[in-house]
N, CA, C and O atoms as a GROMACS GRO file, in nm:
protein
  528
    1UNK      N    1  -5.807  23.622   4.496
    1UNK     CA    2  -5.882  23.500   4.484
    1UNK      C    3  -6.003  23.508   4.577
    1UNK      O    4  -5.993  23.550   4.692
    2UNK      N    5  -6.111  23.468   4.526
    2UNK     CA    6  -6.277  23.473   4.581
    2UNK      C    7  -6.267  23.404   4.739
    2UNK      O    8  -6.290  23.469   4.841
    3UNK      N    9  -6.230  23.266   4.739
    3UNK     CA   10  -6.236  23.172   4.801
    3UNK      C   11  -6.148  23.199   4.885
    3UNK      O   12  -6.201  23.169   4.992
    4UNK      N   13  -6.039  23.240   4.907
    4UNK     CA   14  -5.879  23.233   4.983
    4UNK      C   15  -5.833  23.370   5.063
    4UNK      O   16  -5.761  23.457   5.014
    5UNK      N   17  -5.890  23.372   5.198
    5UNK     CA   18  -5.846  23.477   5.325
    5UNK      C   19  -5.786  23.451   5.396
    5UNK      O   20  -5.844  23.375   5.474
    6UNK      N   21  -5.632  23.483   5.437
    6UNK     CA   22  -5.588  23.455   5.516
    6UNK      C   23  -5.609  23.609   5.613
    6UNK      O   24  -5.589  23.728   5.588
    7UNK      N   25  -5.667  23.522   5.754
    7UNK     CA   26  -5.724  23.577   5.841
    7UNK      C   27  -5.657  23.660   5.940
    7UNK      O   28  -5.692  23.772   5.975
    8UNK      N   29  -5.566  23.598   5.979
    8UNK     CA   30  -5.440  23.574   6.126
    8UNK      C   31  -5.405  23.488   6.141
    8UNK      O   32  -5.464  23.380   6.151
    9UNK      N   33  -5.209  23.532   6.148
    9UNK     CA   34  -5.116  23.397   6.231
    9UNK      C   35  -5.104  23.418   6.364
    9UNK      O   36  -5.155  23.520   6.412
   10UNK      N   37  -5.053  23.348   6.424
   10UNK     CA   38  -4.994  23.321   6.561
   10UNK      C   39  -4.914  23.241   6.546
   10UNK      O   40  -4.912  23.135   6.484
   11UNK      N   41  -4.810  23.324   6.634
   11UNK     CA   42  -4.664  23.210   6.666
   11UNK      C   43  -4.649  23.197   6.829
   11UNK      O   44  -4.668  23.278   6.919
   12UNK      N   45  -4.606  23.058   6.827
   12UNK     CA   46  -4.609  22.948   6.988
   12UNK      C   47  -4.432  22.891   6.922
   12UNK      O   48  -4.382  22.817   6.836
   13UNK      N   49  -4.415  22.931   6.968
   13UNK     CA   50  -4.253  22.887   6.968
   13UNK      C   51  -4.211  22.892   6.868
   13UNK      O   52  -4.178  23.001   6.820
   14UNK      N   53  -4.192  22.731   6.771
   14UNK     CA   54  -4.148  22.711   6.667
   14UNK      C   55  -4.234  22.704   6.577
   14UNK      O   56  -4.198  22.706   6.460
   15UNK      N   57  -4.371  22.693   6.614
   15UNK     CA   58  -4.502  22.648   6.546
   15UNK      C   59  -4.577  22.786   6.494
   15UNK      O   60  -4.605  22.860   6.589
   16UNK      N   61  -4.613  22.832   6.375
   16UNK     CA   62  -4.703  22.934   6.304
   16UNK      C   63  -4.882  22.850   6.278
   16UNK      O   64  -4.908  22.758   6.201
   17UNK      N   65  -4.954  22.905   6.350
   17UNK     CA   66  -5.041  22.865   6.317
   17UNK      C   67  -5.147  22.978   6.221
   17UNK      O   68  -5.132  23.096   6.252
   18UNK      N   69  -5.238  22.952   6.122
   18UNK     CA   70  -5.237  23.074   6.062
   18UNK      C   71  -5.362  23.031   6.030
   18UNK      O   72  -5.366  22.909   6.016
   19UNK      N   73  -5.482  23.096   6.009
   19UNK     CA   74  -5.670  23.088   6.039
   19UNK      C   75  -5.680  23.092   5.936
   19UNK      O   76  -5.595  23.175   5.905
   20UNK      N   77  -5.725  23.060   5.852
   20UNK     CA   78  -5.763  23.053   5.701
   20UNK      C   79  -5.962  23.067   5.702
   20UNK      O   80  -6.048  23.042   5.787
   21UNK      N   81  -5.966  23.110   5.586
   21UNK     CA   82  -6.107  23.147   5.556
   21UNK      C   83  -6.095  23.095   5.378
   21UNK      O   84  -6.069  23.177   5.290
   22UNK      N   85  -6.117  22.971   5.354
   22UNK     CA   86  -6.103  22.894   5.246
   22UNK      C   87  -6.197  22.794   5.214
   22UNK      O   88  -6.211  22.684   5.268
   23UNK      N   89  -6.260  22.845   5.123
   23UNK     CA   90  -6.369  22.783   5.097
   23UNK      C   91  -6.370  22.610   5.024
   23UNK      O   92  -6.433  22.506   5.047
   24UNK      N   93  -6.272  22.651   4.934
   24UNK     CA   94  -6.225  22.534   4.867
   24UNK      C   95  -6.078  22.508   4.832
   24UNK      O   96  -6.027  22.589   4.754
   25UNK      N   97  -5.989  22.392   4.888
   25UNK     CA   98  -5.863  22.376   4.840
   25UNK      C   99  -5.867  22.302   4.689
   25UNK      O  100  -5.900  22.193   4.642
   26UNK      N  101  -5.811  22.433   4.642
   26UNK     CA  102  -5.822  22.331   4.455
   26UNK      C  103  -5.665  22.368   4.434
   26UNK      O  104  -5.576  22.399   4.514
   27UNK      N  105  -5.669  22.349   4.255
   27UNK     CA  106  -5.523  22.375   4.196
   27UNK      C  107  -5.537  22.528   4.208
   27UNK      O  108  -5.429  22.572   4.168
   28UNK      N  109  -5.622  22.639   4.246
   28UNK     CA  110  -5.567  22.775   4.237
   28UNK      C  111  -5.524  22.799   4.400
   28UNK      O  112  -5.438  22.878   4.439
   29UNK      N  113  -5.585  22.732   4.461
   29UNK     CA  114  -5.573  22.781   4.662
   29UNK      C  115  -5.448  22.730   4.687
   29UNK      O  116  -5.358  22.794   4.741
   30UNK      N  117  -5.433  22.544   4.624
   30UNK     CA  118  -5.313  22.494   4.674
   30UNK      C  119  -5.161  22.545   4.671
   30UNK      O  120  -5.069  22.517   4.748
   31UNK      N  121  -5.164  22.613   4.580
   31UNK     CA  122  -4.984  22.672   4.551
   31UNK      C  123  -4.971  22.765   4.641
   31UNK      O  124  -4.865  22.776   4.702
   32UNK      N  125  -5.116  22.876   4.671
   32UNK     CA  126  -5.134  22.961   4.772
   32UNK      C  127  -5.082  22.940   4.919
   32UNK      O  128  -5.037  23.030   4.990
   33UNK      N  129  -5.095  22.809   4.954
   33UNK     CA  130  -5.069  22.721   5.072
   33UNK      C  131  -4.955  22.681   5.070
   33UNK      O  132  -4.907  22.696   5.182
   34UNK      N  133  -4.876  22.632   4.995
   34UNK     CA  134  -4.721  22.615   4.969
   34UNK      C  135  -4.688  22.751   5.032
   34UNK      O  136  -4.644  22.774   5.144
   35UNK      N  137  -4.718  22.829   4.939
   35UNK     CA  138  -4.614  22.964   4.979
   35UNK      C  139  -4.596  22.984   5.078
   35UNK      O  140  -4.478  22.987   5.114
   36UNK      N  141  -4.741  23.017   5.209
   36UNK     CA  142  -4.779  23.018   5.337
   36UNK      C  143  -4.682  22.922   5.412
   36UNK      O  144  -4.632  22.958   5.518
   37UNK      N  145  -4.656  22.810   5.360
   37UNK     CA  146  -4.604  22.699   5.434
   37UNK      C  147  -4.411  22.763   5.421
   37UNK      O  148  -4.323  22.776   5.507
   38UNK      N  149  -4.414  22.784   5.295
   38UNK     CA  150  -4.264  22.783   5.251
   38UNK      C  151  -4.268  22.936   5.327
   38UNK      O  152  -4.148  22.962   5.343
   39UNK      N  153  -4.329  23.023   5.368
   39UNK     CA  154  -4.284  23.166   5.406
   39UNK      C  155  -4.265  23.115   5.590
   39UNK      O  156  -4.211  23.179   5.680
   40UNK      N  157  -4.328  22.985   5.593
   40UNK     CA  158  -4.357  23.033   5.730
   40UNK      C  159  -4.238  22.942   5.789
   40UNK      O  160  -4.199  22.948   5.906
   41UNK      N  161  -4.191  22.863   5.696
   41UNK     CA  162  -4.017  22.804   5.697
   41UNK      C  163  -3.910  22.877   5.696
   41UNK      O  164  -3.802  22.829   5.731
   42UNK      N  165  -3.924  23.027   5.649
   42UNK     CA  166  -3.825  23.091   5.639
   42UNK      C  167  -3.798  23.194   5.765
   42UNK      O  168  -3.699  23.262   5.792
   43UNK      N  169  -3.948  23.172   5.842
   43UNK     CA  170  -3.934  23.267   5.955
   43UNK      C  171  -3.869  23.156   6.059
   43UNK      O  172  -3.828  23.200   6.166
   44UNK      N  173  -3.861  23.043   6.037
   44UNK     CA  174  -3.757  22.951   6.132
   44UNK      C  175  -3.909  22.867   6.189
   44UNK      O  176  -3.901  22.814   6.300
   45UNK      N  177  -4.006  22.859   6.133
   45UNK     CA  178  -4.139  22.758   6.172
   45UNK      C  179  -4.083  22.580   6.128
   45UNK      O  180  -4.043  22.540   6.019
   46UNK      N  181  -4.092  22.532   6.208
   46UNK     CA  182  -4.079  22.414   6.242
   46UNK      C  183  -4.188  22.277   6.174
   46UNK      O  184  -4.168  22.168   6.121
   47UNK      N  185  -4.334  22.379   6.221
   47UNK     CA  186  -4.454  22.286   6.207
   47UNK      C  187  -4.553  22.448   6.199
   47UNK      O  188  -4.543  22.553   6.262
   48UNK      N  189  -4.641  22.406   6.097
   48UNK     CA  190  -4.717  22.476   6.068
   48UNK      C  191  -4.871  22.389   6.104
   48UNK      O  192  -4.901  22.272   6.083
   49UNK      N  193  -4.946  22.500   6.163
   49UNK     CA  194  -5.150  22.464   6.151
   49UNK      C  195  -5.197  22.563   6.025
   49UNK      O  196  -5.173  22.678   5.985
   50UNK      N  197  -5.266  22.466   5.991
   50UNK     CA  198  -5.382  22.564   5.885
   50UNK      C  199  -5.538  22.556   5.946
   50UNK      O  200  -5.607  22.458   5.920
   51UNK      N  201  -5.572  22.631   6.001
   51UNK     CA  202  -5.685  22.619   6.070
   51UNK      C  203  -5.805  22.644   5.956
   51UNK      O  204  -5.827  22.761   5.926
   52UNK      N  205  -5.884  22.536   5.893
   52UNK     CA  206  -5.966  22.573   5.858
   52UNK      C  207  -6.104  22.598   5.859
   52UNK      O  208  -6.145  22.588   5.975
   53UNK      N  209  -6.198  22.627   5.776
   53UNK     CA  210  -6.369  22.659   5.868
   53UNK      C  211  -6.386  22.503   5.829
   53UNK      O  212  -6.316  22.435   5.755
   54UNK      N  213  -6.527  22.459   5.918
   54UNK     CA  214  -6.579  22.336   5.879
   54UNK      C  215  -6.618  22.296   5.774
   54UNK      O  216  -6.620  22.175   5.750
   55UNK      N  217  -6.659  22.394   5.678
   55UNK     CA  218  -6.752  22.401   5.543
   55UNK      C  219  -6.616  22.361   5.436
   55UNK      O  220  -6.650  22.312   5.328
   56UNK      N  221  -6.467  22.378   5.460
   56UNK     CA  222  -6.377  22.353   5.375
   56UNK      C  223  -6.360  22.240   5.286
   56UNK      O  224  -6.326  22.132   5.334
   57UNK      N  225  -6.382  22.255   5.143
   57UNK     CA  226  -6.364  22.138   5.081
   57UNK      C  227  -6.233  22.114   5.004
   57UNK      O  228  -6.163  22.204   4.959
   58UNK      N  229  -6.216  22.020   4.998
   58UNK     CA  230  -6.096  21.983   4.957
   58UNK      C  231  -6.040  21.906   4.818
   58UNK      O  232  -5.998  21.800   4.866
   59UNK      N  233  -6.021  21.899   4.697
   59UNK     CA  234  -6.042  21.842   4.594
   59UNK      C  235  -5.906  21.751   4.581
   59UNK      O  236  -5.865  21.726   4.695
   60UNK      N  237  -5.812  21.685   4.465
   60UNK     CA  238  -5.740  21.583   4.484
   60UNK      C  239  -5.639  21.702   4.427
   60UNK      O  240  -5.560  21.735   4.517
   61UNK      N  241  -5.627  21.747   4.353
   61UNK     CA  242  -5.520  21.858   4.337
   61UNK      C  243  -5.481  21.951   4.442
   61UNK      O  244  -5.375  22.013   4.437
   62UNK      N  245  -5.584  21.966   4.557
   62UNK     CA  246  -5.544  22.070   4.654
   62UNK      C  247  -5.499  21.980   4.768
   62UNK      O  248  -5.462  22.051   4.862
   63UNK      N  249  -5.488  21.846   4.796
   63UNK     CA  250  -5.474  21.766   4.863
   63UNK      C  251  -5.353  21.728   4.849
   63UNK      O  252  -5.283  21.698   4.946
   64UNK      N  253  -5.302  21.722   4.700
   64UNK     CA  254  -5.150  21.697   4.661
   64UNK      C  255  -5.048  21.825   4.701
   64UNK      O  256  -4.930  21.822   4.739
   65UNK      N  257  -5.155  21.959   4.674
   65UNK     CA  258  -5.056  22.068   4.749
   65UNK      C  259  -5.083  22.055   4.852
   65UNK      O  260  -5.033  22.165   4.876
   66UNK      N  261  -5.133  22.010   4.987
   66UNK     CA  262  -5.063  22.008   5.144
   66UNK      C  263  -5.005  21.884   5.134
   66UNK      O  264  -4.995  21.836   5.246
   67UNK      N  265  -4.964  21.812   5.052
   67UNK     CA  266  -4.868  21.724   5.073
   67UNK      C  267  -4.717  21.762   5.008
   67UNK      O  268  -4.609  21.703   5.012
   68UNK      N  269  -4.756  21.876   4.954
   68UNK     CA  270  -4.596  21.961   4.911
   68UNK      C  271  -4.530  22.001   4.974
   68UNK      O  272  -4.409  21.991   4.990
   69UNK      N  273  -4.669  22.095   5.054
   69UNK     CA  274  -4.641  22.201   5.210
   69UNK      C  275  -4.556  22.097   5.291
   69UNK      O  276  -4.444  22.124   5.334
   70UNK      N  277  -4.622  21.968   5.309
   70UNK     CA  278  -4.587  21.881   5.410
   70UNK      C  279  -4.449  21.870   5.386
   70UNK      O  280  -4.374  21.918   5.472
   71UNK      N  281  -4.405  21.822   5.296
   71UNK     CA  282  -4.242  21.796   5.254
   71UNK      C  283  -4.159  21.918   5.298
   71UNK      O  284  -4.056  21.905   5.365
   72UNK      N  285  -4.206  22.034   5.259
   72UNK     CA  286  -4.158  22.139   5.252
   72UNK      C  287  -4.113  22.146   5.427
   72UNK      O  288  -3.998  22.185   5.448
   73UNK      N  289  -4.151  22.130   5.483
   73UNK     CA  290  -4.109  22.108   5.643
   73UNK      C  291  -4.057  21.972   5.677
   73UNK      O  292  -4.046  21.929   5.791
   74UNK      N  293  -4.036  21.928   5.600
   74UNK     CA  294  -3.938  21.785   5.627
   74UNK      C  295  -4.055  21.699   5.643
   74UNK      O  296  -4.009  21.604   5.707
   75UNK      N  297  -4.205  21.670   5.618
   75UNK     CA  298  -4.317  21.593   5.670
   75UNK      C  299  -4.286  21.534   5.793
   75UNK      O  300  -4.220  21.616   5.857
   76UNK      N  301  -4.311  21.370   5.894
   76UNK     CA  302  -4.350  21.418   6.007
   76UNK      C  303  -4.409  21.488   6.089
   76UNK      O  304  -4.386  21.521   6.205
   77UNK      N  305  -4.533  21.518   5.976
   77UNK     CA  306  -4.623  21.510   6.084
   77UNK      C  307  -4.587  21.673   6.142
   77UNK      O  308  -4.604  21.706   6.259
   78UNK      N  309  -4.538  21.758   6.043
   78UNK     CA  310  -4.511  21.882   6.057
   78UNK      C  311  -4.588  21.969   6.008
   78UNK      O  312  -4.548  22.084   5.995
   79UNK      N  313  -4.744  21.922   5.962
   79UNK     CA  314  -4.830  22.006   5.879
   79UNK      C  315  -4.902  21.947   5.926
   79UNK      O  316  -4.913  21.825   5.916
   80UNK      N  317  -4.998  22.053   6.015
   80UNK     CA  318  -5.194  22.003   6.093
   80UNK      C  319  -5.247  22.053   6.022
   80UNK      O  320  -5.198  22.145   5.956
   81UNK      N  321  -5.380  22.006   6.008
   81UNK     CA  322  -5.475  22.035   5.968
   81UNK      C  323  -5.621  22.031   6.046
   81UNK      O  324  -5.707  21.944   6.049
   82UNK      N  325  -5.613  22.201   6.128
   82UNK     CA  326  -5.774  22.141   6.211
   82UNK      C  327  -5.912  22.253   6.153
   82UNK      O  328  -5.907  22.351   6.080
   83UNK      N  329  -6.035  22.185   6.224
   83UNK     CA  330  -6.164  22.201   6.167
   83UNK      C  331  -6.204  22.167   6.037
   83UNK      O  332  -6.292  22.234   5.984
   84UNK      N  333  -6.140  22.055   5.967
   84UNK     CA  334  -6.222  22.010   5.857
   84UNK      C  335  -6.329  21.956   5.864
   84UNK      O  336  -6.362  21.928   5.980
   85UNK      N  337  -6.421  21.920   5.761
   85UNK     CA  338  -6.531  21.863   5.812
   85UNK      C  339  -6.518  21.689   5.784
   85UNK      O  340  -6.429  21.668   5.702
   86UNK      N  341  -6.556  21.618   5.811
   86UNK     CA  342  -6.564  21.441   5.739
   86UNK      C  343  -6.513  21.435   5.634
   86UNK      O  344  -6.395  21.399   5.624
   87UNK      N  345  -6.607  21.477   5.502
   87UNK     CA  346  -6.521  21.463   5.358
   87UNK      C  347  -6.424  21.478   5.348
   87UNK      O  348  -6.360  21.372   5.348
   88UNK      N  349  -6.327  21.628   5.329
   88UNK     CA  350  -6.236  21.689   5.374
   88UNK      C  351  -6.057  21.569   5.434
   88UNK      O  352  -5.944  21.532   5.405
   89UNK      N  353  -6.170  21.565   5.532
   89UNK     CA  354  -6.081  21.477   5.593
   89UNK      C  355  -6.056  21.353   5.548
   89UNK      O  356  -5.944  21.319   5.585
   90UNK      N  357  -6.117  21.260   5.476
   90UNK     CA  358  -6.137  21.132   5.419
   90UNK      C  359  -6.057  21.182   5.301
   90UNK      O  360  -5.950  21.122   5.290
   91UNK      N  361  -6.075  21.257   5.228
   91UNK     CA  362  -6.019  21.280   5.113
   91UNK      C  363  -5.833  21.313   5.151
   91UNK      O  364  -5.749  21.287   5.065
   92UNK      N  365  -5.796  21.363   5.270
   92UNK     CA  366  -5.680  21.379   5.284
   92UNK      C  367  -5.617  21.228   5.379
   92UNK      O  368  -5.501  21.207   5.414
   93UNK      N  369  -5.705  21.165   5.397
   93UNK     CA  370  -5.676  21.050   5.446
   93UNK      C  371  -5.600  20.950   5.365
   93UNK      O  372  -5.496  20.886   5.383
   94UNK      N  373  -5.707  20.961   5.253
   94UNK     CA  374  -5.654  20.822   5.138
   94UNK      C  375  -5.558  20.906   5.041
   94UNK      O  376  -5.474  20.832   4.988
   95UNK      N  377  -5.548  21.060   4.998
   95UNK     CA  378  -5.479  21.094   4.901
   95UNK      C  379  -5.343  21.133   4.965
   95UNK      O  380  -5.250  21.145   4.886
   96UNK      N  381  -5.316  21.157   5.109
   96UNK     CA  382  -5.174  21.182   5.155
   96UNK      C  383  -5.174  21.093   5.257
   96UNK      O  384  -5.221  21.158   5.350
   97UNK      N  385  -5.152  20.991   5.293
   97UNK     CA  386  -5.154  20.865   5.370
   97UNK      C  387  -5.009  20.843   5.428
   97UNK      O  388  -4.995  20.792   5.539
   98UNK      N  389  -4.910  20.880   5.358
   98UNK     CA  390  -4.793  20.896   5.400
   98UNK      C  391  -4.710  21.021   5.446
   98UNK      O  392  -4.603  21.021   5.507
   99UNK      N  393  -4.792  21.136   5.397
   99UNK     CA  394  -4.708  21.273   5.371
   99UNK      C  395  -4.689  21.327   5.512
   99UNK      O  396  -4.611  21.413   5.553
  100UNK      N  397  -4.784  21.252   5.577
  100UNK     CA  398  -4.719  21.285   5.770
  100UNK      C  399  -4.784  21.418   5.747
  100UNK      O  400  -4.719  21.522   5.742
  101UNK      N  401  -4.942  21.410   5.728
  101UNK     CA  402  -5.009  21.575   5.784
  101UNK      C  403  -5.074  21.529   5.852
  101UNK      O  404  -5.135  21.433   5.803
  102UNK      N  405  -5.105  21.560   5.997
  102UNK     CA  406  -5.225  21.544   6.093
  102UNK      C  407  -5.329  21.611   6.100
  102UNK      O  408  -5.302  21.724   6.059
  103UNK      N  409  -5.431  21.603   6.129
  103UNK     CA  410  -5.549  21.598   6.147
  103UNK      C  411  -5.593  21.583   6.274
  103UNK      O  412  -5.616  21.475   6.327
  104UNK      N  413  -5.615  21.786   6.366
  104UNK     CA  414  -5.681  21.767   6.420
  104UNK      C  415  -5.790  21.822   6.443
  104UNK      O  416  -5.820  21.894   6.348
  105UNK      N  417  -5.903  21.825   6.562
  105UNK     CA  418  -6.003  21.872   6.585
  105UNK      C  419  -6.013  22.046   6.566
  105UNK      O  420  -6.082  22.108   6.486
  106UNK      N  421  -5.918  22.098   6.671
  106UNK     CA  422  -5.890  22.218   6.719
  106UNK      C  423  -5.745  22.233   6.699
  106UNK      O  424  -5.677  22.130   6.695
  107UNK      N  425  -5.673  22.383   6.683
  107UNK     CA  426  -5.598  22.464   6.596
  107UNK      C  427  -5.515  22.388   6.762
  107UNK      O  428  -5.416  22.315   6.748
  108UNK      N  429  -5.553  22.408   6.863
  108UNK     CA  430  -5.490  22.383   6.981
  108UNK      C  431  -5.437  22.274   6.980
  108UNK      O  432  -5.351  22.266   7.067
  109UNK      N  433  -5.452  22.168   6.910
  109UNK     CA  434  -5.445  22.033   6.921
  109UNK      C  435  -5.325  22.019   6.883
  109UNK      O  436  -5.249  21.952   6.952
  110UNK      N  437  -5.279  22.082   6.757
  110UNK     CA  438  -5.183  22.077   6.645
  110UNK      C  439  -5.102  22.157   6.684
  110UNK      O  440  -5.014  22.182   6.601
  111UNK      N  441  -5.087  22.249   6.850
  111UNK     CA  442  -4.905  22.316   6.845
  111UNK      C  443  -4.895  22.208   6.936
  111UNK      O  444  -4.985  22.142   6.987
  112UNK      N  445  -4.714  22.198   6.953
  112UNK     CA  446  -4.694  22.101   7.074
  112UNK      C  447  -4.601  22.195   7.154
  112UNK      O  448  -4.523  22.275   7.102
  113UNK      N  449  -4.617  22.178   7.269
  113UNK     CA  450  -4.562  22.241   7.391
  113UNK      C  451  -4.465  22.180   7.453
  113UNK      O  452  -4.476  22.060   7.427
  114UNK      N  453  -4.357  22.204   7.535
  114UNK     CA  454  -4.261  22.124   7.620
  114UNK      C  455  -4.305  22.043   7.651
  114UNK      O  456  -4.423  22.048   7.617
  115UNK      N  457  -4.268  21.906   7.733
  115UNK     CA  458  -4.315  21.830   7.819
  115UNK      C  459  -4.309  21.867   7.982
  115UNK      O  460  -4.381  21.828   8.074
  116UNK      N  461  -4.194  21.958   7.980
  116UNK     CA  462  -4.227  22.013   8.118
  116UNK      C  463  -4.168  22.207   8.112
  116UNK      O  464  -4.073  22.259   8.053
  117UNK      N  465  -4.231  22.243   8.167
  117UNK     CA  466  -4.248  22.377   8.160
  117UNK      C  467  -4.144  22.414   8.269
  117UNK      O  468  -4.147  22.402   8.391
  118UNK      N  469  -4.022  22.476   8.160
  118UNK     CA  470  -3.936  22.548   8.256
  118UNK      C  471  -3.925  22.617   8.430
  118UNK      O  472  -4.000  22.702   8.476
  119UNK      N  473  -3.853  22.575   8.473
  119UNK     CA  474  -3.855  22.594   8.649
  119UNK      C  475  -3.800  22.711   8.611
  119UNK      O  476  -3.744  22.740   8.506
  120UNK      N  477  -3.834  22.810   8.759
  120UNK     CA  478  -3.753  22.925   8.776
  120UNK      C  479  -3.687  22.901   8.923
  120UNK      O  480  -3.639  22.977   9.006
  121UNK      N  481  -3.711  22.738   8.916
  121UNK     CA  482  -3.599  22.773   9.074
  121UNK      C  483  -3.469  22.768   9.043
  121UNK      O  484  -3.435  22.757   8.925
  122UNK      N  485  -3.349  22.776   9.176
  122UNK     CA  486  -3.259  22.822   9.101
  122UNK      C  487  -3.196  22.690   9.168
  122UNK      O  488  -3.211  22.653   9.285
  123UNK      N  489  -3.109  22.616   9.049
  123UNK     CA  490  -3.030  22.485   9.094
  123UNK      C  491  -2.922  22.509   9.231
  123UNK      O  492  -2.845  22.602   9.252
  124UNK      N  493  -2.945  22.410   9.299
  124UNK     CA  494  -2.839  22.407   9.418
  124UNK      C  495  -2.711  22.466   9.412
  124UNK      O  496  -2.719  22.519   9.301
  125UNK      N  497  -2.623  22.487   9.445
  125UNK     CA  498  -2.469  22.547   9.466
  125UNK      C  499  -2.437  22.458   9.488
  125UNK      O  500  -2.515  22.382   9.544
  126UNK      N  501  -2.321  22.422   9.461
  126UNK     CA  502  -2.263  22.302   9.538
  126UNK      C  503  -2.145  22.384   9.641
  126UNK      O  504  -2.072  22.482   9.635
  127UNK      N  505  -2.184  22.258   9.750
  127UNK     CA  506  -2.077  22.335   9.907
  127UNK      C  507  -1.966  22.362   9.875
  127UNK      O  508  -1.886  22.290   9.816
  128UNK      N  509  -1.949  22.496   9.920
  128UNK     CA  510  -1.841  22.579   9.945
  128UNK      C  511  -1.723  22.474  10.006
  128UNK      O  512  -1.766  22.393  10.087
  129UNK      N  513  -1.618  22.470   9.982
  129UNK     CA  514  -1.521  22.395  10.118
  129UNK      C  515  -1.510  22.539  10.217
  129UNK      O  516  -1.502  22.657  10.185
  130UNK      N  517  -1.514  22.472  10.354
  130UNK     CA  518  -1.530  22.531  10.454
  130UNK      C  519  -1.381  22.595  10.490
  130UNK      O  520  -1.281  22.526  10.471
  131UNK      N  521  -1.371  22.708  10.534
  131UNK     CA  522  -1.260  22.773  10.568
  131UNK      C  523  -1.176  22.735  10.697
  131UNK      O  524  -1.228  22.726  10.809
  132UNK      N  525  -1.035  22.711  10.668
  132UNK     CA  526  -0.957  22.652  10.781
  132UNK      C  527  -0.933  22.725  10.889
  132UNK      O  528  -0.868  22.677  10.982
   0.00000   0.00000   0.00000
């Protein structure tokens, strides 16, 4: 397909985030994106990013497939979407309003991290009883 490069993933824990070079989401890109979504469920991905370029447009058939993707991970808000441009984004605003895909700025925005970052100190002992 002319339009549809997938660039590079990266994995952050549970999260696959994967760079796309997609010119236009229509009915031929969107099923393309399912798969991506449904492959990246089977590697144990949680929440997927689709990072796309700014220039990405988005039509109402390719909008209904990231709302497939979305399900496909239980939705909640388990499918980002960053670097769209305005349109793009308006158009996934009013056509998946419920499907729980976010929308953010940067690919960074869309993994989520612990709330607190594992200690390596080592928990107390509790006292010995003292020898008679």
């Amino acid at each position: 397909m002319r339009n549809f490069i997938r660039l590079s993933s990266l994995r952050i824990q549970d999260c696959i985030v994967v760079a796309l070079r997609c010119s236009h989401v229509d009915f031929l890109s969107g099923p393309l994106l399912v798969e991506i979504v449904d492959e990246c469920r089977r590697e144990g991905a949680t929440s997927v990013v689709f990072d796309f370029p700014p220039d990405a447009t988005i039509d109402q058939p390719g909008a209904l497939a990231l709302a497939r993707a979305s399900a496909l991970l239980g939705g909640r808000g388990a499918l980002r979407l960053s670097g769209l441009g305005t349109r793009a984004r308006a158009l996934i605003r009013s056509v998946c309003r419920s499907d729980g895909i976010f929308l953010v700025e940067w690919w960074g925005d869309g993994v989520e991290l612990p709330a607190k970052a594992p200690s390596n100190e080592v928990p107390p002992q509790e006292a010995l009883p003292k020898a008679a």
